[in-house]
DRENSE-572865 format. One record per residue: x, z, y of N, C-alpha, C, O in turn; residue in three letters. Coordinates in pm, whole numbers, plus 50000, padded with zeros to 5 digits. Example, Ala and Ser with C-alpha at 12.3 -4.5 7.8 and 13.67 -1.06 7.14 Angstrom:
% DRENSE-572865
513195078049431512305078049550513205078049670514245084649668ALA/512855070849775513675071449894512905078750003513415080450114SER/
END
This chain:
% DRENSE-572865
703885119116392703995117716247704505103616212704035092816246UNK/705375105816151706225089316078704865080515998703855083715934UNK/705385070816034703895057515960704955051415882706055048115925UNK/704455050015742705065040115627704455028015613703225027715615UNK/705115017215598703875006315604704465000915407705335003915326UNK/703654994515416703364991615258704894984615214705634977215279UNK/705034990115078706084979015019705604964015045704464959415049UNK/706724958615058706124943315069705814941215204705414929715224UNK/705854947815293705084943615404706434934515523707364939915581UNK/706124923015525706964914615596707044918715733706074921515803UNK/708294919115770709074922415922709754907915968710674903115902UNK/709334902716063710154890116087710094889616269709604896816357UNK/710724879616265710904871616434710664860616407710544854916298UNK/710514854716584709764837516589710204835616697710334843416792UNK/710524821716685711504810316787710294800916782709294801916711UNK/710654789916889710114777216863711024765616871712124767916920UNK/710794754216835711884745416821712354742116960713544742116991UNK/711054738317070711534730417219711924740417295712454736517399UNK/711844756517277711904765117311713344772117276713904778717363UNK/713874770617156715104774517175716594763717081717754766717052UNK/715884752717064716964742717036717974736717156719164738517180UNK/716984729317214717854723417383717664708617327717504704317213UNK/717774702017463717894689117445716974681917377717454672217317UNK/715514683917364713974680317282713634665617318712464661717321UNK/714914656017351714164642817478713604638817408712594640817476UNK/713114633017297711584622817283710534630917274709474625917239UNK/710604643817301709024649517314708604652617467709394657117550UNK/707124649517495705694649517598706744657017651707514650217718UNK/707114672417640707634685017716708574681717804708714686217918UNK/709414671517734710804672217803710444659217902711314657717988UNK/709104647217910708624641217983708294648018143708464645118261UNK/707694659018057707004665418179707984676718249708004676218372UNK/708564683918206709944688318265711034680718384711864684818465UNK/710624670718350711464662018447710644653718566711004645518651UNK/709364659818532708494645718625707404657918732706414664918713UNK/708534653818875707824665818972706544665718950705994656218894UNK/705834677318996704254677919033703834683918899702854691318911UNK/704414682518746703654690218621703934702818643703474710418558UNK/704634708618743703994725318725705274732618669705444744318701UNK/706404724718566707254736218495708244740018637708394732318732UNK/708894754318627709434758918696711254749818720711954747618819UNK/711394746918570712504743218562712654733918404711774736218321UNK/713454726318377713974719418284714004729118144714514740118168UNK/713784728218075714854731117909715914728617873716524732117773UNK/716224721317971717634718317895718144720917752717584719217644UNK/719794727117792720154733417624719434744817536719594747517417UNK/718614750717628717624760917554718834770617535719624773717625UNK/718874775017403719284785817318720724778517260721814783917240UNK/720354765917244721274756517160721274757817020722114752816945UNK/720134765716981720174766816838719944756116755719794756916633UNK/719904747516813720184728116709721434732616692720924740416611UNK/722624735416688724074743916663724184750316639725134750516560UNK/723364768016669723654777116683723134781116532724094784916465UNK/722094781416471721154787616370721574791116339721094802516335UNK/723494790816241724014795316113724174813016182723934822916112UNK/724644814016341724924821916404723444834916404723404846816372UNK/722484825916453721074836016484720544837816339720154849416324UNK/720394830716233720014833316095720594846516064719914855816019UNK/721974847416089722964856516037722524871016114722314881716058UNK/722464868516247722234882116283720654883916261720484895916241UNK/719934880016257718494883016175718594890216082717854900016093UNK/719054890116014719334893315850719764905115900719064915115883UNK/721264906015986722014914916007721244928016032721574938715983UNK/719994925916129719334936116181718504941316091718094952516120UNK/718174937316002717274943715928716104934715879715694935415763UNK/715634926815965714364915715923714374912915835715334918115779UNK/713354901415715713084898615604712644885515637712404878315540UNK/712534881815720711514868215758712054857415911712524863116009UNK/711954848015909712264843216030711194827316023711144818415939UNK/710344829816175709504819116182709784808816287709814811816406UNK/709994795516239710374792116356709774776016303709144774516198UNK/710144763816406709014753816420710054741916416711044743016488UNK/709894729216327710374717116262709734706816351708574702916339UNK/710734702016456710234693916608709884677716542710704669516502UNK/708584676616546708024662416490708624652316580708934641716526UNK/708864653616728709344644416814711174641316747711864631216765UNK/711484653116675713104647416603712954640616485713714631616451UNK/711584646116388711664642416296711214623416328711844614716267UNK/710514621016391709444614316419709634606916538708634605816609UNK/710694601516576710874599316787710204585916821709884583216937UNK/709994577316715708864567716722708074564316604708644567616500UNK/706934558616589706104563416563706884554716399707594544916420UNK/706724557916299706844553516164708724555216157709214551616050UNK/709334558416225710974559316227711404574016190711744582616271UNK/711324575516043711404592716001712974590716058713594580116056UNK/713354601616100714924607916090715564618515989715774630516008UNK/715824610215868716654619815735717344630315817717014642015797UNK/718514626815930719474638015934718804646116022719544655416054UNK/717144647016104716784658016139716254667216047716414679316063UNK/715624662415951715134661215823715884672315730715444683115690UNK/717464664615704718334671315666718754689315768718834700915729UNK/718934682115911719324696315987718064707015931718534717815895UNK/717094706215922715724717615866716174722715778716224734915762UNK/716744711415679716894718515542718124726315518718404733715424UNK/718594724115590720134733915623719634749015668720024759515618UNK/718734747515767718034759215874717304767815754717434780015740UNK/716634760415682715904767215565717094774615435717004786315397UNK/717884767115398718644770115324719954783415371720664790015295UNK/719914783515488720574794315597719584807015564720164817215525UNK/718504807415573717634816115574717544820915422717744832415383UNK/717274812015358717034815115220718984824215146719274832615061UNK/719694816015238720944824115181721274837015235722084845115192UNK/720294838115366720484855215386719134860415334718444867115411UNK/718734857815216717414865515192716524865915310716054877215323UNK/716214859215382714964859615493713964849115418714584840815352UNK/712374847715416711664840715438711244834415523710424838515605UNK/711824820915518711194809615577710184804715599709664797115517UNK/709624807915723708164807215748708144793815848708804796015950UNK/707534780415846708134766915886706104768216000704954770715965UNK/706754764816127705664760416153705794745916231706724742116302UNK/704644739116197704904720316202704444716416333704724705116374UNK/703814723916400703654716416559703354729816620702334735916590UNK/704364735316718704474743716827704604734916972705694732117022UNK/703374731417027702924729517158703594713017160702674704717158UNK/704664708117164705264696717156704874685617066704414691216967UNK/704824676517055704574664316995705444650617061705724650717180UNK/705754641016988706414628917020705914624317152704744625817186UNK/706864618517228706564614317366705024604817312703904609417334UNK/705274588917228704474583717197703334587917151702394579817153UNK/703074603817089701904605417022701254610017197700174604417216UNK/701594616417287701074616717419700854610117488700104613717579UNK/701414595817488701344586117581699864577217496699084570617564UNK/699704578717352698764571717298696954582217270696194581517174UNK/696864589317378695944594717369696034611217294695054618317273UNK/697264614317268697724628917235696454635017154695724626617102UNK/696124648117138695414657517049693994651717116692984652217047UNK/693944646917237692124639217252692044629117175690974624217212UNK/692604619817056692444611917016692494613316878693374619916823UNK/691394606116802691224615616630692144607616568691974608616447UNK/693184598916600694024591416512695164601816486695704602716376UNK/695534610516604696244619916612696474628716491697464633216434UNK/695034629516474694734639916340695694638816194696344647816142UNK/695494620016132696224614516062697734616816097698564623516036UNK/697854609616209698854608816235699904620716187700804619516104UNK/699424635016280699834649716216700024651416099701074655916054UNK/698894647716022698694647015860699884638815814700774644415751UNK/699964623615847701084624015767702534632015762703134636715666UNK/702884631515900704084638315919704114650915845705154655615800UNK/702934656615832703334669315783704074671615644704924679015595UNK/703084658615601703374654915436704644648615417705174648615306UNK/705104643915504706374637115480707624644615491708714641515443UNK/707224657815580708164671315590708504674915488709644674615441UNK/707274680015429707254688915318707484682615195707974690415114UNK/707274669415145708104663115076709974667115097710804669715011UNK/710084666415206711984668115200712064682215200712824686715114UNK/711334692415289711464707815242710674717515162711014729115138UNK/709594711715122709224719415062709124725514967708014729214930UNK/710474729014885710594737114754711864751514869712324761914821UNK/712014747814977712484762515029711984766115127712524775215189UNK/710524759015186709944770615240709014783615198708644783915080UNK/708734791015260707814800815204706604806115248706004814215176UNK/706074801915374705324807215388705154790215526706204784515554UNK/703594784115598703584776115660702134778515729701114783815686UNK/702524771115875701614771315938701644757016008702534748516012UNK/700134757216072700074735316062700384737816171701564734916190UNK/699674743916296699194743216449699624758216471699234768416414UNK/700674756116587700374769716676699634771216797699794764316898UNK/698784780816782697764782816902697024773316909696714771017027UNK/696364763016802695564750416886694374751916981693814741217003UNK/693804763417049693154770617089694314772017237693814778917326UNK/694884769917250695294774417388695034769317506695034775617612UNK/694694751117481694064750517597692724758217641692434760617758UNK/691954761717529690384765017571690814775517594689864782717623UNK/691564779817597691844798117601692424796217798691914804117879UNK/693324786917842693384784417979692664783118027692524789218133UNK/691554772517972690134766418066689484773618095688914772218203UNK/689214786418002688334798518052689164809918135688464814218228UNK/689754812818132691154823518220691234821218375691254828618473UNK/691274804618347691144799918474690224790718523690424781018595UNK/688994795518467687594790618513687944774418562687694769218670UNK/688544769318455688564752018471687744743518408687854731318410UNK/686794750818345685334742418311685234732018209684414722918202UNK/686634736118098686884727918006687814722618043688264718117938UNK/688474719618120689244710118127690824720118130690774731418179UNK/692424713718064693134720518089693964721218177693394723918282UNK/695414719818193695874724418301696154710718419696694711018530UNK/695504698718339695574685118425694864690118556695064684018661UNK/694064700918554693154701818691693904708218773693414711718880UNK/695134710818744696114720918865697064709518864697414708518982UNK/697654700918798699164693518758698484675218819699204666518867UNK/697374674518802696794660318824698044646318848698394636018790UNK/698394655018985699604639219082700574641518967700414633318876UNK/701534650418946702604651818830702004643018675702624634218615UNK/701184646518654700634636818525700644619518550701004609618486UNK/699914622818701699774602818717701104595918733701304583718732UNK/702144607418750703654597918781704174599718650705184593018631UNK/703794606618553704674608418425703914598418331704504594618230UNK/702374593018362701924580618324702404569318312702544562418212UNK/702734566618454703504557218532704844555918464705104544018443UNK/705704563718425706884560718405707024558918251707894551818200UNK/705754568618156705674558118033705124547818013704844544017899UNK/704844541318120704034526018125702824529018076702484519318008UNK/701764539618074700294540118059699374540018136699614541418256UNK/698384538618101697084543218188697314561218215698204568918177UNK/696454562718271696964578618298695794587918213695934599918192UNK/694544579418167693974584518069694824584017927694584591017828UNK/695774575017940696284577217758697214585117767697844584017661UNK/697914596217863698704607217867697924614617846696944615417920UNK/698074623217732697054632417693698184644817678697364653017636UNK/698874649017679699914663317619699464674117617698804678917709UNK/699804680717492699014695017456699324703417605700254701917683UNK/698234712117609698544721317747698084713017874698104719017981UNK/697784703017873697814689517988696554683017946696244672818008UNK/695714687417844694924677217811693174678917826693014682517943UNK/692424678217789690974679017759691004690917686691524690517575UNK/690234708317753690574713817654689454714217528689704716617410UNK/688314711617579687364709617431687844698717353688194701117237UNK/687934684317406688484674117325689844677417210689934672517097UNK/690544684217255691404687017201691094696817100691074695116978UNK/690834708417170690374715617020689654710016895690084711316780UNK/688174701716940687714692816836689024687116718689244690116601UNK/689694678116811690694668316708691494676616635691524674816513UNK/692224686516690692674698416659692164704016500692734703016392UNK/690924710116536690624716016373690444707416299690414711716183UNK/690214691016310690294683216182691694685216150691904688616034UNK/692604684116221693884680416209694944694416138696084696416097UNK/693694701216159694904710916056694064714115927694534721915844UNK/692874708615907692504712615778693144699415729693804701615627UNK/693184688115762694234673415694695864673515716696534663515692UNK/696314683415754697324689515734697514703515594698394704815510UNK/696774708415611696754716315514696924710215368697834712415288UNK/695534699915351695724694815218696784687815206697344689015097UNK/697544677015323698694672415321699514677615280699774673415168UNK/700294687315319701364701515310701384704815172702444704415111UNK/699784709715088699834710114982700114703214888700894706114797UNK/699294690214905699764678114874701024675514795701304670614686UNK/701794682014919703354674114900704554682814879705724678914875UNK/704014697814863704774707214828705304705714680704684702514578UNK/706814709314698707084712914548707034722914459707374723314341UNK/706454733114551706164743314440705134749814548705164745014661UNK/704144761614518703204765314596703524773414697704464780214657UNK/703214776414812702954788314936702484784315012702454772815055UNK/701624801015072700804802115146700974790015271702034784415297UNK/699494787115348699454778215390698364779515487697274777315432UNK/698244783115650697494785315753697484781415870698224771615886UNK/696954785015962696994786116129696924795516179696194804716142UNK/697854795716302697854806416384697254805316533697674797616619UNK/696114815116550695644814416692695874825316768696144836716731UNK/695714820216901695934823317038694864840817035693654839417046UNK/695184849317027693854855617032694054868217128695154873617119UNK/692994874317233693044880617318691934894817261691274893817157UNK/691914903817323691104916417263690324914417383690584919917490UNK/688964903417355687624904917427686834916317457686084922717384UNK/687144917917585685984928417616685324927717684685814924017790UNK/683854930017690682464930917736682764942417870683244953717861UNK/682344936017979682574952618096681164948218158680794936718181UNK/680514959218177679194956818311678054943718292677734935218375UNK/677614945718153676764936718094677434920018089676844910718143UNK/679054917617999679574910118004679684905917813680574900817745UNK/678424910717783678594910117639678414892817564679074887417475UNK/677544889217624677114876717611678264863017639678624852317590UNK/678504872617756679794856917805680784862017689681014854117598UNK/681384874517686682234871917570681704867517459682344857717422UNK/680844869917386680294865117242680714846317264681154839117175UNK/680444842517390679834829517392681454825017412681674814117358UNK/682274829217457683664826717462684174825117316684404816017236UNK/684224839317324684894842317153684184826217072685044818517029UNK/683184823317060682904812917011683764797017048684364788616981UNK/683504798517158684194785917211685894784917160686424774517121UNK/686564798117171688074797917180687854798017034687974786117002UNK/687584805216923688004807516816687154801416696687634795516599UNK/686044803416713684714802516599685424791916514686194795016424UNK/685074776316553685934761716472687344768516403687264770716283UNK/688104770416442688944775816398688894785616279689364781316173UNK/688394798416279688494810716202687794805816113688074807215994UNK/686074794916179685844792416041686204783415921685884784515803UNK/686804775915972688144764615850688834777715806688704780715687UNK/689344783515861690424795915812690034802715703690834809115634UNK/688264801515667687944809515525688554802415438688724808415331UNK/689214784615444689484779115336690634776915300691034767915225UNK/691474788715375693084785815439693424799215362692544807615345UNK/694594800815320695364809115247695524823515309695284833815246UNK/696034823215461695714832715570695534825915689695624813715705UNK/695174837415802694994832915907696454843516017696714855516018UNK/697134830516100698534843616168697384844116314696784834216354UNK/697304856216368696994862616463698594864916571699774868416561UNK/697624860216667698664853716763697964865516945697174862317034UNK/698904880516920697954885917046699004892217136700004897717090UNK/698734891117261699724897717364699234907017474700004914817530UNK/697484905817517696754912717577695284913717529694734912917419UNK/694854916117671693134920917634692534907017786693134902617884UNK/691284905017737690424900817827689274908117860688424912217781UNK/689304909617990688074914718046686874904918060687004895618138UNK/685664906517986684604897218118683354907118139683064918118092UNK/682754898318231681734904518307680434892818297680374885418199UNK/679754892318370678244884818327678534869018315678254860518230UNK/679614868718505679754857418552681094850318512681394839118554UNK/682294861418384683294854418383684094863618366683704875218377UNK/685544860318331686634870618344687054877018466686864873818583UNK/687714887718408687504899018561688684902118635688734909018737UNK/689684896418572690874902718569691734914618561691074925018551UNK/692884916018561693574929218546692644942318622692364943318741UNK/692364949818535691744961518583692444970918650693364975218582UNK/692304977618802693444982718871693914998218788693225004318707UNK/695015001218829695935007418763696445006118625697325012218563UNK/695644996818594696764991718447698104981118492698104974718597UNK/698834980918426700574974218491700644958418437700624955118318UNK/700724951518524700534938018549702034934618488702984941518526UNK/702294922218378703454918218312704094904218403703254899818481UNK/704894899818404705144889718479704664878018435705164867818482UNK/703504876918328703184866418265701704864118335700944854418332UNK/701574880418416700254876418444699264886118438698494890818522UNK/699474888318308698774898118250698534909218212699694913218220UNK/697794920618165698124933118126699044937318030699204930517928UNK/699814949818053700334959117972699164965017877698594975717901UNK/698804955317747697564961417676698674962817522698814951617473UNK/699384973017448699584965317353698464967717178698494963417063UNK/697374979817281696634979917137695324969017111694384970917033UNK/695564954217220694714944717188695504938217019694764930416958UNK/696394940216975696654936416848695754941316747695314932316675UNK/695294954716717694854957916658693154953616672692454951616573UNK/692754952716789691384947816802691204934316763690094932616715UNK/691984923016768692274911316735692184909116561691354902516499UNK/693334917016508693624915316355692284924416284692354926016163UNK/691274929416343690324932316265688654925616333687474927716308UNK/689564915216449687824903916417688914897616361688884903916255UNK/689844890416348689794877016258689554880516127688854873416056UNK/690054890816088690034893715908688504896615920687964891315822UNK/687634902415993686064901315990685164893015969684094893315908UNK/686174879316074685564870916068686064859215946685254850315924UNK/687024859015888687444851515769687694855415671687814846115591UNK/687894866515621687864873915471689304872515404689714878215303UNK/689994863015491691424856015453692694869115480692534877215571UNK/693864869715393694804879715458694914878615601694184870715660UNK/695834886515671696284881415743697584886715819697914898615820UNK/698244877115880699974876315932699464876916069698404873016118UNK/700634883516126700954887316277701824881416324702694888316377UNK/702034865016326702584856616346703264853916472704044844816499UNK/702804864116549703344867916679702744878916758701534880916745UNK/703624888016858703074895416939704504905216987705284910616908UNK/704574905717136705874911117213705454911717334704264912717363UNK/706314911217410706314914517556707514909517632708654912617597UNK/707204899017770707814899017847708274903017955707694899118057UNK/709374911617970709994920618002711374924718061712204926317972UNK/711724926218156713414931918186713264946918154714374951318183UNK/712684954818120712564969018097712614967417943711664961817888UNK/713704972217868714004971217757712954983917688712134980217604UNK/713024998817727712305012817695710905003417677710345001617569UNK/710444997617816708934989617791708774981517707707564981717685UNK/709364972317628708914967717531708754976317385707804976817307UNK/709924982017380710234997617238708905003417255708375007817153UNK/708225004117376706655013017389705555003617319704565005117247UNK/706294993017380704644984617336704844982517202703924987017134UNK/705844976417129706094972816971705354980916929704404977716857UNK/705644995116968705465010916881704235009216884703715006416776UNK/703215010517024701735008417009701255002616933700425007716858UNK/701654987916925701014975616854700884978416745699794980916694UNK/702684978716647702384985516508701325001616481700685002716377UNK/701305009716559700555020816526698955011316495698375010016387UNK/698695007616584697374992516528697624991116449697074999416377UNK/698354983516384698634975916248698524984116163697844982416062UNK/699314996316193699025005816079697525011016064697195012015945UNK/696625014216146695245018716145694505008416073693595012716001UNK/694704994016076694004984716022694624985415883693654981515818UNK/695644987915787696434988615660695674999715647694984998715545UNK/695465011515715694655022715638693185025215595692555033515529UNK/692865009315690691255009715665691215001015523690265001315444UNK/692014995915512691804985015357692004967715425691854956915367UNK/692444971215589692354952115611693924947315536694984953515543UNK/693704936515475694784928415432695494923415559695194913215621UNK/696594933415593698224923015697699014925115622699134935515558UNK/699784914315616700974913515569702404910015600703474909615539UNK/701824907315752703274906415812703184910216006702284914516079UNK/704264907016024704524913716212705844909216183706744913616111UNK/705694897016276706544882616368706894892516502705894892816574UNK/707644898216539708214897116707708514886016757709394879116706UNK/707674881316893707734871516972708904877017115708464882817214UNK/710314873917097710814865117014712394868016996712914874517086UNK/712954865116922714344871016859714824861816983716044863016983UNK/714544855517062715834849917171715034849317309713894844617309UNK/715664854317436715444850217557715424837317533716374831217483UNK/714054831017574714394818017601713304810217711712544814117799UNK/713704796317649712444787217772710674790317710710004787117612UNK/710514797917829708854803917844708084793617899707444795918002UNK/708024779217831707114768317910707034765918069708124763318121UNK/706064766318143705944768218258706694773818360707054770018471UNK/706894788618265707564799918343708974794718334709684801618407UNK/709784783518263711184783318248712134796418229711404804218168UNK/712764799718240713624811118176714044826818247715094832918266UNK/712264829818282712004839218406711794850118279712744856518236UNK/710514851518229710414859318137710804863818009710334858017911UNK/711744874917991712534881317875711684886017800711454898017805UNK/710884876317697710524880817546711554886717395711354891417283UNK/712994881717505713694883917327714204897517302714374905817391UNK/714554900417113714734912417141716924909417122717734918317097UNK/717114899417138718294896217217718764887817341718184877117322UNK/719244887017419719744885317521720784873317521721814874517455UNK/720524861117599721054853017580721744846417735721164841917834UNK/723144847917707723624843817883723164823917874723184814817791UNK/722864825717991722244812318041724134801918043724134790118007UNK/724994806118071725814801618097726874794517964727214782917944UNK/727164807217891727584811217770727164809017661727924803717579UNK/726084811617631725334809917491725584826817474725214827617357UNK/725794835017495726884843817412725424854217401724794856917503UNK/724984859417260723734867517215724554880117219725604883117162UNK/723734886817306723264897817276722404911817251721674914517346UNK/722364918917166721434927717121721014937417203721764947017221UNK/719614937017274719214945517319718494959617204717964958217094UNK/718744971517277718214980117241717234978017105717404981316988UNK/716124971217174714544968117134715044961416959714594964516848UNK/716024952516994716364946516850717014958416733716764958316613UNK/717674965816786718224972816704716934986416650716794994416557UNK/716354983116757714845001716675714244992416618714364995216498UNK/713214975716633712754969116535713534967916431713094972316325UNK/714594963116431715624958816294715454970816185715134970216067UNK/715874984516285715784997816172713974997616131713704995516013UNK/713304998816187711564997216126711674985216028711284987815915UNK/711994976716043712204965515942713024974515799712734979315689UNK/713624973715845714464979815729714634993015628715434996515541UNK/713394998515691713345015015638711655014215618711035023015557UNK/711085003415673709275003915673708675014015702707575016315652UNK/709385024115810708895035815879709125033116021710105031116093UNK/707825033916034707475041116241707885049416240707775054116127UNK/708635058716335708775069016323708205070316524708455061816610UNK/707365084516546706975084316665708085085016737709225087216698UNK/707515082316892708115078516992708775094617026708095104917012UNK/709995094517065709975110217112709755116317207709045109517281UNK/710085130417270709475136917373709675132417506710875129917520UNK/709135130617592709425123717711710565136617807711005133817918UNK/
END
């Protein structure tokens, strides 16, 4: 049976800036990209090249059908030392925004996706509460130059991701410094620090960080508002997994779910919405997570082929915060094009069950309109629902983009057909 989803109901895609611009050098990422022993597979290089490309990917966004495009304003361009704003990166946003706004898409701006200024890492990064300000101002100083064409904003993506590693991989709080250690002490070394004041998101303390973290986006928030020229919505988006309890594992999850999310969701009652950020399920058990349960299909990220943990996700956060809420991300990495068209379909059939119960969503972000640099993984895993030659630049449309684009554009599921 065909699913209608509500008038109004936002269809979009999501990029990130270090992820598909190219060339990010004053940010932590592109430090650690280059400095053996941190773990990434490979460089970023030119990415996507969309610091050039946007007028090109804006256009076919639109083209396909979408309404929305989310993507992230690199503080290390705006910002490459510490009090030295850059107008013409400043300016490039407002071009990116004004691109969007001229193909009718909503501009959904998010202000720190995983990256931060080399200097804000070398000076004690997200473990340090100056950080917090620090964020705060920049944010305000953004949104002073764009904010009468964005539309929709988020402070922090995932600030929850280290604690969400530390437990996955039973690192006891601490994040991925406990696998990367020698790579960190030489990328210390070469910004002239102590190797305690390299702090980089993903690299850092993961409780410390979360702490500084939720100050830093509720003093972002009021900042943002602050300095907006006219009003919109205004949130965070977290990392969130579909916790499950197996073989008297109820407790460790409760006590998780707390640790990864609680600080978070609960600032989020005072936040406009909250974007739900889900790609699988977690198993635990008394002593811990359990991992992939056999005969379910292992993704190259790691993890399970789950895609109805979306729907279990978007009805604890709206449970737990009363706030709308956006689907600010959720896809699949993939070379099986049919396999992702399965999972979208699942996910939204979720989305739709939660719209029929009375939960407030209002939007579904596909993670992500471009093959691109997957952090760690470097440019192994195909999230996009276009295709991008590594060589060329040259986009193109997979399958997957063209059945989302038509759901975008008609606001009907229509079921999967007969096998």
């Amino acid at each position: 049976m065909s699913i209608r989803f509500p008038e109004g109901f936002v269809w979009g895609t999501a990029t990130a800036a270090h992820q598909v611009e190219g060339n990010n050098v004053a940010s932590d990422f592109w430090l650690l990209e280059h400095t053996p022993g941190t773990g990434f597979k490979e460089p970023s290089g030119d990415a996507c090249d969309q610091w050039h490309r946007y007028p090109e990917d804006v256009a076919l966004l639109a083209a396909l059908g979408f309404g929305a495009y989310r993507f992230s304003i690199e503080w290390a361009r705006i910002e490459p030392e510490e009090g030295a704003v850059s107008l013409a990166a400043l300016e490039h946003y407002r071009r990116v925004l004004a691109a969007c706004r001229e193909h009718e898409l909503l501009p959904v701006v998010t202000y720190q996706h995983f990256t931060a200024p080399r200097w804000v890492a070398c000076d004690g990064g997200w473990t340090d509460p100056r950080t917090a300000d620090r964020f705060a101002r920049f944010c305000e100083r953004a949104t002073r130059h764009l904010g009468d064409l964005i539309g929709l904003a988020c402070t922090l993506n995932e600030p929850n991701t280290p604690m969400l590693i530390s437990h996955s991989l039973r690192l006891g709080g601490r994040g991925l410094e406990a696998l990367h250690e020698r790579g960190l002490q030489e990328a210390a070394r070469r910004c002239g620090v102590a190797r305690d004041r390299l702090q980089p998101f993903l690299f850092a303390d993961a409780a410390r960080t979360r702490d500084v973290m939720v100050v830093a986006h509720e003093r972002a928030r009021e900042a943002i508002k602050g300095a907006a020229r006219h009003t919109f919505p205004v949130g965070v988006t977290l990392a969130m997994q579909d916790d499950q309890a197996v073989a008297g594992g109820e407790a460790m999850r409760d006590r998780v779910r707390q640790e990864l999310y609680g600080a978070f969701l609960e600032s989020a009652k005072r936040d406009d919405f909250v974007g739900v950020q889900t790609y699988t399920r977690m198993r635990w058990g008394p002593a811990g997570p359990l991992g992939p349960e056999p005969g379910v299909p292992v993704l190259v990220m790691g993890y399970e082929f789950w895609p109805e943990a979306l729907e279990a996700t978007v009805r604890y956060a709206a449970g737990e915060t009363g706030v709308p809420i956006h689907v600010t991300e959720n896809g699949i990495g993939t070379a099986d094009d049919a396999q992702r068209i399965d999972y979208v379909r699942r996910a939204l059939v979720g989305v739709a069950r939660c719209l029929a119960d009375g939960i407030d969503v209002r939007s579904y972000f596909y993670w992500s309109l471009l093959d691109n640099f997957e952090w760690l993984f470097g440019y192994g895993p195909r999230f996009g629902l276009v295709e991008v030659d590594r060589a060329t630049q040259l986009r193109t449309v997979k399958p997957s983009g063209r059945w989302l684009g038509q759901v975008a554009r008609s606001g009907v599921l229509e079921p999967a057909p007969p096998a």
